[in-house]
C-alpha positions as CSV (number, residue, x, y, z in Angstrom):
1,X,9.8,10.1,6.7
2,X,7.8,6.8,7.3
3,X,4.0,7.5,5.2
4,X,1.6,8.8,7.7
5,X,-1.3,6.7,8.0
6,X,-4.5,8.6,5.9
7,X,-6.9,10.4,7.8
8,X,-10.3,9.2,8.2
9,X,-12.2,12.8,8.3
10,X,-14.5,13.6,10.8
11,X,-17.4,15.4,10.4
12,X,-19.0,17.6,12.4
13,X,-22.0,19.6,9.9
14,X,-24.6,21.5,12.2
15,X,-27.2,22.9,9.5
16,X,-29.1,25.8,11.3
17,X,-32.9,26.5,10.2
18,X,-33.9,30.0,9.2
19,X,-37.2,29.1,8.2
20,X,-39.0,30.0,5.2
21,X,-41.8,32.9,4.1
22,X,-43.7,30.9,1.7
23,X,-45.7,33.2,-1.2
24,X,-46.9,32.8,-4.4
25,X,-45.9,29.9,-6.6
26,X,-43.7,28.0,-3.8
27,X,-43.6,24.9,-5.8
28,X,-40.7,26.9,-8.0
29,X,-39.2,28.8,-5.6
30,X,-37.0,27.8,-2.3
31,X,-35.2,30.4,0.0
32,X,-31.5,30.1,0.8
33,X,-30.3,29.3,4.3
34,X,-26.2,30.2,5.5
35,X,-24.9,27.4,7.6
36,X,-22.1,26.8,9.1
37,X,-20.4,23.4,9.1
38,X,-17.3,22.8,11.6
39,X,-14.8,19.7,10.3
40,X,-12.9,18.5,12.3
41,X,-10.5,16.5,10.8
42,X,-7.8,13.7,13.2
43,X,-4.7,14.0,13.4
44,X,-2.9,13.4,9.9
45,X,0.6,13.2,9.4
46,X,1.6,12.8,13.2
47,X,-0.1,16.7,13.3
48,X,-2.5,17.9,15.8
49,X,-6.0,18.0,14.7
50,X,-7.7,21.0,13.5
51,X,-10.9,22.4,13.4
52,X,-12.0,25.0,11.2
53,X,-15.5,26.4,9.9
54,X,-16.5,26.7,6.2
55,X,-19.8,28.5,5.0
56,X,-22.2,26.4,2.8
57,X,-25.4,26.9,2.0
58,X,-28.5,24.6,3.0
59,X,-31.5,25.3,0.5
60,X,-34.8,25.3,1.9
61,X,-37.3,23.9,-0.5
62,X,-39.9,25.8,0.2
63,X,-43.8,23.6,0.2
64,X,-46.5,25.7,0.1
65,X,-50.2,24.6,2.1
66,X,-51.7,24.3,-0.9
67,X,-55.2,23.5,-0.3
68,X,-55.0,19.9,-1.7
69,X,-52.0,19.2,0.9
70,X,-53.0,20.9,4.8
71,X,-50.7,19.1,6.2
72,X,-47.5,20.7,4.6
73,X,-48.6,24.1,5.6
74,X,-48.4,22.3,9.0
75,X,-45.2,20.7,8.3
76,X,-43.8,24.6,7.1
77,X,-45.0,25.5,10.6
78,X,-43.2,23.2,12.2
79,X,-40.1,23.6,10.8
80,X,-40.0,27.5,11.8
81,X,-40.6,27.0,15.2
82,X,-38.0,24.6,15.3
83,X,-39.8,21.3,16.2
84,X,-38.4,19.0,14.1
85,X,-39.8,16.0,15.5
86,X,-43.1,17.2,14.4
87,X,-42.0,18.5,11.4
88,X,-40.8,14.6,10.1
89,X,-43.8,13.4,11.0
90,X,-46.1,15.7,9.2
91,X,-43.6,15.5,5.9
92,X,-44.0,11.8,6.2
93,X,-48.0,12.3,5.8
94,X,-47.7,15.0,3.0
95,X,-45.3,12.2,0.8
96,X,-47.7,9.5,1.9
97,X,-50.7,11.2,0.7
98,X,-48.7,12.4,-2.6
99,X,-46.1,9.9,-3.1
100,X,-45.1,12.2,-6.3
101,X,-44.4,15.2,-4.7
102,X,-40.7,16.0,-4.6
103,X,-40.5,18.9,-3.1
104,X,-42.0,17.1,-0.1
105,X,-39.5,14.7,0.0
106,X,-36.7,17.2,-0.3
107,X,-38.3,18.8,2.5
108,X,-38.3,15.8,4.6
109,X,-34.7,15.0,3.8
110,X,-33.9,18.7,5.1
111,X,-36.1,18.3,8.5
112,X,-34.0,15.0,8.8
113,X,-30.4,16.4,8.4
114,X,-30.9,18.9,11.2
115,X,-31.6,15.7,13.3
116,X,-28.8,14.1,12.6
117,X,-30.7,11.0,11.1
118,X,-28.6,11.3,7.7
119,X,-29.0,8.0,6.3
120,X,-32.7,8.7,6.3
121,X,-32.2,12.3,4.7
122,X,-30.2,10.7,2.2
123,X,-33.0,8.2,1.1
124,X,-35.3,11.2,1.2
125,X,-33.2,13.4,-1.0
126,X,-33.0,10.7,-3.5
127,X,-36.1,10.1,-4.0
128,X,-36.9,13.6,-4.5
129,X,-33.7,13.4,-6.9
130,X,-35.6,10.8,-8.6
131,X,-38.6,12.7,-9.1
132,X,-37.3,15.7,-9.9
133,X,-33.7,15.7,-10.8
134,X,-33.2,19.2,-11.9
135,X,-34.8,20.7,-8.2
136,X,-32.5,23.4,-7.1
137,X,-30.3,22.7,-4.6
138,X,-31.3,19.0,-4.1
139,X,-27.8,17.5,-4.9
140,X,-26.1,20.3,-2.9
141,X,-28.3,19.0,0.5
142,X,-27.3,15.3,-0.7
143,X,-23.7,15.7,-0.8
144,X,-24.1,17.4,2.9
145,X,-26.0,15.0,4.0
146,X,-23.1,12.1,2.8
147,X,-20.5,14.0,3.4
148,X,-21.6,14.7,7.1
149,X,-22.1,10.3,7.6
150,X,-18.3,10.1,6.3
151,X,-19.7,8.5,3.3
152,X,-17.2,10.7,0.9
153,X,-17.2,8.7,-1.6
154,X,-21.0,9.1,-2.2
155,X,-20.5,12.7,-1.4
156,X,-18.4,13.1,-4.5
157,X,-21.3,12.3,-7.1
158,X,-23.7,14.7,-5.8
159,X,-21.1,18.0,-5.8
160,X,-19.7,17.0,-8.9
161,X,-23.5,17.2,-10.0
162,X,-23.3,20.9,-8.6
163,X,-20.1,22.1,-10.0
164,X,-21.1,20.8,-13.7
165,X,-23.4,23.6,-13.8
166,X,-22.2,25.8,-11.4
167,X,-18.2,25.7,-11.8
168,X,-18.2,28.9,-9.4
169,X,-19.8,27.4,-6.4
170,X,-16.9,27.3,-4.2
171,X,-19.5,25.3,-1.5
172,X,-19.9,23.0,-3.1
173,X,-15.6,22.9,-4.7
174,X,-14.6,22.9,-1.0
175,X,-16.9,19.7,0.2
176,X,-15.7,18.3,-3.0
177,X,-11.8,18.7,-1.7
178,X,-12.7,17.5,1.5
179,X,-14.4,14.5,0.1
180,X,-11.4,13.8,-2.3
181,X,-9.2,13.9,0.8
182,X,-11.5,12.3,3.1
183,X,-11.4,9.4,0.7
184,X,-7.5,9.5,0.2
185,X,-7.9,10.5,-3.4
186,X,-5.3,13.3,-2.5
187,X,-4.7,14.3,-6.1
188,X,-7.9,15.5,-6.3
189,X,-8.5,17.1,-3.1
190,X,-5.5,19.4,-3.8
191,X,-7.1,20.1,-7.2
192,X,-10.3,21.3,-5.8
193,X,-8.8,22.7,-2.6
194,X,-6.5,25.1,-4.5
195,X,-9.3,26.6,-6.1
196,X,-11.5,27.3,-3.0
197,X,-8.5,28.9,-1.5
198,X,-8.1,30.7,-4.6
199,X,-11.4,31.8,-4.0
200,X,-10.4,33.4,-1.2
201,X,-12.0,30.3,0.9
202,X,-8.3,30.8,3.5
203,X,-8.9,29.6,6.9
204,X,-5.6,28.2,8.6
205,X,-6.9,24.5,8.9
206,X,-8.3,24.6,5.3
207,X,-4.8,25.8,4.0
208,X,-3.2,22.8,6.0
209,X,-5.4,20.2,4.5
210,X,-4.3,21.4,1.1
211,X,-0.9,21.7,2.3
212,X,-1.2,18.1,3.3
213,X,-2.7,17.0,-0.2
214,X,-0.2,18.4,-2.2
215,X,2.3,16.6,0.2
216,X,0.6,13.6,-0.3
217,X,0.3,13.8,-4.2
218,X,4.0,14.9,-3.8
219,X,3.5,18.2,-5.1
220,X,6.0,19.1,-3.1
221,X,6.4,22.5,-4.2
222,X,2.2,23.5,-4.0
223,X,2.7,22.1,-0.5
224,X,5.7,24.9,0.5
225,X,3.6,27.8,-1.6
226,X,0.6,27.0,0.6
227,X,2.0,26.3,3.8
228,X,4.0,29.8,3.5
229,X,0.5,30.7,3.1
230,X,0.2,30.1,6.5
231,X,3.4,31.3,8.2
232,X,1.5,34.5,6.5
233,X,-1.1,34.1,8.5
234,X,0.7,32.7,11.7
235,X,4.7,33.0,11.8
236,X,4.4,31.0,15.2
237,X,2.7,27.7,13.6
238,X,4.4,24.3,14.6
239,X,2.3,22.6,12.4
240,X,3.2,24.9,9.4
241,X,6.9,24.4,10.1
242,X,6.6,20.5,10.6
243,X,4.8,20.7,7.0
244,X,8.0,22.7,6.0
245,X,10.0,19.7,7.3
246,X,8.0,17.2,5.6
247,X,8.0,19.0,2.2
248,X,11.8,19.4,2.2
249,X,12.3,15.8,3.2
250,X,10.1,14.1,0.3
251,X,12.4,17.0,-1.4
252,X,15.8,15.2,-0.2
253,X,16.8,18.4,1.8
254,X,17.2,16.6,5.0
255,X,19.4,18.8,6.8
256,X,16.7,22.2,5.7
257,X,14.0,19.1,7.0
258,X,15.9,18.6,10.5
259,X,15.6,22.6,10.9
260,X,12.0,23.7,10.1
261,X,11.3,20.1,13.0
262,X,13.5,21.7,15.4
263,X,11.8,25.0,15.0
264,X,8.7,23.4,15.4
265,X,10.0,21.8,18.5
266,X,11.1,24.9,20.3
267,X,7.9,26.7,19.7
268,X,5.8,24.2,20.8
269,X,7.9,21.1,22.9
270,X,4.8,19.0,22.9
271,X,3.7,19.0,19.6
272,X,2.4,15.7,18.4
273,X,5.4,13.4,16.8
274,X,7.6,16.5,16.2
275,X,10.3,14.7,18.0
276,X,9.6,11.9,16.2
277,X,10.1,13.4,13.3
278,X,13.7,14.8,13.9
279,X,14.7,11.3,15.5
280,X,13.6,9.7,12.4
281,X,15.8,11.7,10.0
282,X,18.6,11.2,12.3
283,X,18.2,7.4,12.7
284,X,17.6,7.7,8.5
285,X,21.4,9.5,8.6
286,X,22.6,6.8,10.6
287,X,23.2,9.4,13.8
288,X,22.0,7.1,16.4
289,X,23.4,9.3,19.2
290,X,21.0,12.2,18.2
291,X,18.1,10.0,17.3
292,X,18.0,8.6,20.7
293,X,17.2,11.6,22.8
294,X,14.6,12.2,20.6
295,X,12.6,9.3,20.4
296,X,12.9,9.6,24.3
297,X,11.7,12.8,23.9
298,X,8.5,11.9,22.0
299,X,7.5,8.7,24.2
300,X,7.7,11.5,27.1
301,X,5.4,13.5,25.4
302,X,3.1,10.3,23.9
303,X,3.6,7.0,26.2
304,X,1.7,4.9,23.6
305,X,3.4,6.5,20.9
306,X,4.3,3.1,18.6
307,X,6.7,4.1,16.1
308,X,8.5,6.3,18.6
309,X,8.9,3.1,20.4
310,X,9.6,0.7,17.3
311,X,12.6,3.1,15.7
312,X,14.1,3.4,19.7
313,X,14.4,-0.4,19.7
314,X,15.3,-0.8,16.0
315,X,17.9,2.1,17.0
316,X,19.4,0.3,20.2
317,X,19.2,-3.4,18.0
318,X,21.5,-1.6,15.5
319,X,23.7,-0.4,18.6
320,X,23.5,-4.0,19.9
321,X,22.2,-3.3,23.0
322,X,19.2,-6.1,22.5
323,X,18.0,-6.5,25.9
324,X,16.9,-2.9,25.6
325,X,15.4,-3.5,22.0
326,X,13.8,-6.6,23.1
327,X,12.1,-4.0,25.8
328,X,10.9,-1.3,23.4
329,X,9.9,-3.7,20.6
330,X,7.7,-5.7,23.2
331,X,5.8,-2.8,24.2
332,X,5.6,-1.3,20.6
333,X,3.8,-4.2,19.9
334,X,1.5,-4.1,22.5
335,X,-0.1,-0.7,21.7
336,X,-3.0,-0.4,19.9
337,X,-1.9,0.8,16.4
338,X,1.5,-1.3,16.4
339,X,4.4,-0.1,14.0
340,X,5.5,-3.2,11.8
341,X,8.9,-2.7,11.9
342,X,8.5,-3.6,15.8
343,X,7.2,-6.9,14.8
344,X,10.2,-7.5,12.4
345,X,13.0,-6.7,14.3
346,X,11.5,-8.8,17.4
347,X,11.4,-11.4,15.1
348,X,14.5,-11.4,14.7
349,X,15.6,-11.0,18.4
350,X,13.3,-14.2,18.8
351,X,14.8,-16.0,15.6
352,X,18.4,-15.4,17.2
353,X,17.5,-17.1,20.5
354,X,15.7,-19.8,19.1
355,X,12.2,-18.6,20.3
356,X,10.8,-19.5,16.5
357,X,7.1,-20.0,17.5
358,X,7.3,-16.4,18.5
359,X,9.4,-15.3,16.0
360,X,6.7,-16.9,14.0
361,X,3.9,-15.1,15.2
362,X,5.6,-11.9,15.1
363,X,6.2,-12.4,11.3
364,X,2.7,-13.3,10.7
365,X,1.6,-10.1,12.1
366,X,4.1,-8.5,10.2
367,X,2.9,-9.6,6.9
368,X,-0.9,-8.7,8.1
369,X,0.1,-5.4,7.7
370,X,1.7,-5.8,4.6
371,X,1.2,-9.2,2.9
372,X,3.3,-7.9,-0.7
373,X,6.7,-7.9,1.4
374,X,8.1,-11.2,-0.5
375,X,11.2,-11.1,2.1
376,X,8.8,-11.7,5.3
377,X,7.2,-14.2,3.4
378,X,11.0,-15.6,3.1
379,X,11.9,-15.2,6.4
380,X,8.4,-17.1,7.5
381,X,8.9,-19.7,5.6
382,X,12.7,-20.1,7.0
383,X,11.2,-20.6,10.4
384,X,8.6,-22.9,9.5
385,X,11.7,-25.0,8.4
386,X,13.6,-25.2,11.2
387,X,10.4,-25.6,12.9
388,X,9.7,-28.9,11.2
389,X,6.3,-27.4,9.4
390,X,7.0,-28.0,6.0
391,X,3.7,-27.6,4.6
392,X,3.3,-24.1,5.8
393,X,7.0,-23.6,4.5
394,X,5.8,-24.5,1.4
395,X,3.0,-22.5,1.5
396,X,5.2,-19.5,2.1
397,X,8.2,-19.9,-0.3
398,X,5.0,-20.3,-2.7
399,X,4.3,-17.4,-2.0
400,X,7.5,-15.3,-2.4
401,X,7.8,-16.9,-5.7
402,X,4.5,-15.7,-6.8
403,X,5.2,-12.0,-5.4
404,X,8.9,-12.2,-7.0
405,X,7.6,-13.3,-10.5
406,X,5.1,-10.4,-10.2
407,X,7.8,-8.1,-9.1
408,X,9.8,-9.4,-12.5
409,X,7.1,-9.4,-14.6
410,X,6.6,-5.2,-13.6
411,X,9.9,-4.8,-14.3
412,X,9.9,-6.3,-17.7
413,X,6.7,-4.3,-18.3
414,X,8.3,-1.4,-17.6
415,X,11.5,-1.8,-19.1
416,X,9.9,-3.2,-22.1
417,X,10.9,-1.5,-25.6
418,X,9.2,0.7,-27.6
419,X,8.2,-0.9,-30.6
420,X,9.2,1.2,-33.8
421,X,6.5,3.2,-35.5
422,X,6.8,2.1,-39.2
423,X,5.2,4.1,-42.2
């Protein structure tokens, strides 16, 4: 199947306050707070979006109202009633009367988070990181705190941080997978993923996220073990048996592929690009007749669906019925998150009837998407010719030169012999 476009995870972290007994020496101590965080990640690989819950843990660095500081007693009072409001503004006294004091700032960080003002947590943790670096839990809240923004790849620092000295801190392994895959580093999301799970950490959406890294590393076969996982858990799961579908596609069973989509399909009739998906591997196969209907099928279920539209025109161009391609490929175009193969094959419909400003335009969009597709450059600079712009010709067959000698220069690189080892 076509790559699905990468997910851009969002989060959705609500840290709940417990409060905190302070006693004795509460400059070394903290007490530990459960949370609950809820993720929901978009919809990835033409899937329906998911939401499922993970437990962390939020640590409460505990300040005492030691007598030289009143106002953190104050600020401690605050925060277990709840007013938060008033707790940030008494932890902003306590750290402007002891700029030194991390604990304070940690604690201001915390009061922030459970505001939702992150990027002001963040600058808090930090400078209670750069106080006190080895403060208990202090990188833990951090990597929340980033992780929550969608900054994942300043999450990653902070729970590595965590796991170098707490390997066993599935928390913290599980934000670290959802960073990794947040950030498209997929690789590594499975990697840390597989060991939450391991952990026992096996909610349905969390399997399907490593079910989708693994598919995106091309682990194929870690993607089947974990989404038989969740058949396990759920025999009825569309998504599990569009995963299925994907899994034994990027494994070249497309027949097995077809199957587990059509399953999907009669389960659930509206789920999110399954159509799509069987239509593709039937245009892929050349079967035109049963792509069609299902292409249909998707638009019906999704009217701005793009690539549904893009392969039906590219489908009834191949057929030559071009009035009806020109039709689909026009409003492919239009949508919001355009497929570039609609802008290629319009192009083309454009080139034939001598529309080449158009056809022009369409290319240029083409190649926005993609500007390492030497051909586009080719066909560009073919228009610009017959157009009468040679400079901008020029300009383009430059350009396919330059991505062809780099395309050669691979090559040679990786065809290149092994020089002999000699004694």
């Amino acid at each position: 199947m076509p790559p699905a476009k990468h997910p851009a995870m969002i989060t959705g972290i609500q840290i709940l306050n417990t409060g905190s007994n302070v006693t004795g020496d509460a400059r070394k101590n903290y007490d530990e707070e459960d949370s609950h965080q809820t993720l929901s990640p978009m919809s990835f690989a033409r899937m329906k979006s998911g939401i499922f819950r993970i437990s962390a843990t939020l640590l409460v660095l505990a300040a005492t109202a030691w007598a030289q500081s009143p106002d953190a007693g104050q600020a401690l009072s605050y925060e277990q009633q709840g007013r938060w409001a008033e707790a940030t503004q008494a932890w902003r006294q306590v750290v402007k009367q002891n700029p030194k004091d991390a604990i304070a700032f940690a604690n201001l960080g915390l009061v922030l988070s459970k505001q939702e003002k992150y990027p002001e947590a963040v600058t808090a943790y930090k400078k209670a990181l750069a106080l006190r670096p080895q403060l208990p839990g202090l990188q833990l809240n951090l990597g929340l705190a980033e992780f929550k923004q969608g900054n994942f790849q300043s999450a990653v620092a902070p729970l590595q941080a965590v796991l170098s000295k707490d390997p066993g801190n599935m928390q913290a392994r599980t934000l670290l997978g959802l960073s990794y895959y947040g950030d498209h580093r997929f690789a590594k999301a499975a990697d840390n993923l597989q060991l939450a799970v391991k952990s026992g950490s096996d909610h349905p959406e969390l399997l399907q996220m490593l079910a989708q890294s693994c598919m995106w590393a091309k682990r194929y076969q870690c993607s089947l073990d974990t989404i038989h996982q969740m058949l396990e858990k759920d025999p009825n799961s569309a998504p599990a048996h569009i995963m299925i579908g994907q899994a034994l596609d990027g494994l070249g069973h497309e027949k097995e592929a077809i199957a587990e989509f059509q399953t999907a399909a009669k389960i659930s009739p509206r789920e999110p690009n399954v159509h799509f998906a069987i239509g593709y591997l039937y245009w892929k196969a050349y079967d035109y007749d049963k792509a069609r209907p299902e292409f249909e099928a998707e638009i019906a279920n999704d009217p701005h669906n793009s690539q549904a539209m893009a392969y039906l025109g590219d489908l009834e161009l191949k057929t030559n019925h071009e009035k009806t391609a020109e039709l689909w490929l026009k409003k492919a175009t239009e949508q919001s998150s355009p497929n570039r193969l609609a802008f290629i094959d319009l192009a083309s419909i454009y080139t034939n009837q001598k529309r080449y400003p158009e056809a022009a335009k369409l290319l240029e969009r083409a190649i926005a998407l993609d500007p390492k597709v030497s051909d586009l450059h080719y066909q560009l600079a073919r228009i610009y010719q017959t157009m009468g712009d040679r400079a901008k010709a020029a300009n383009e067959f430059a350009m396919v030169r330059s991505l062809r000698k780099s395309d050669d220069e691979d090559l040679a690189h990786k065809m290149a012999p092994i020089a002999p080892v000699h004694p």
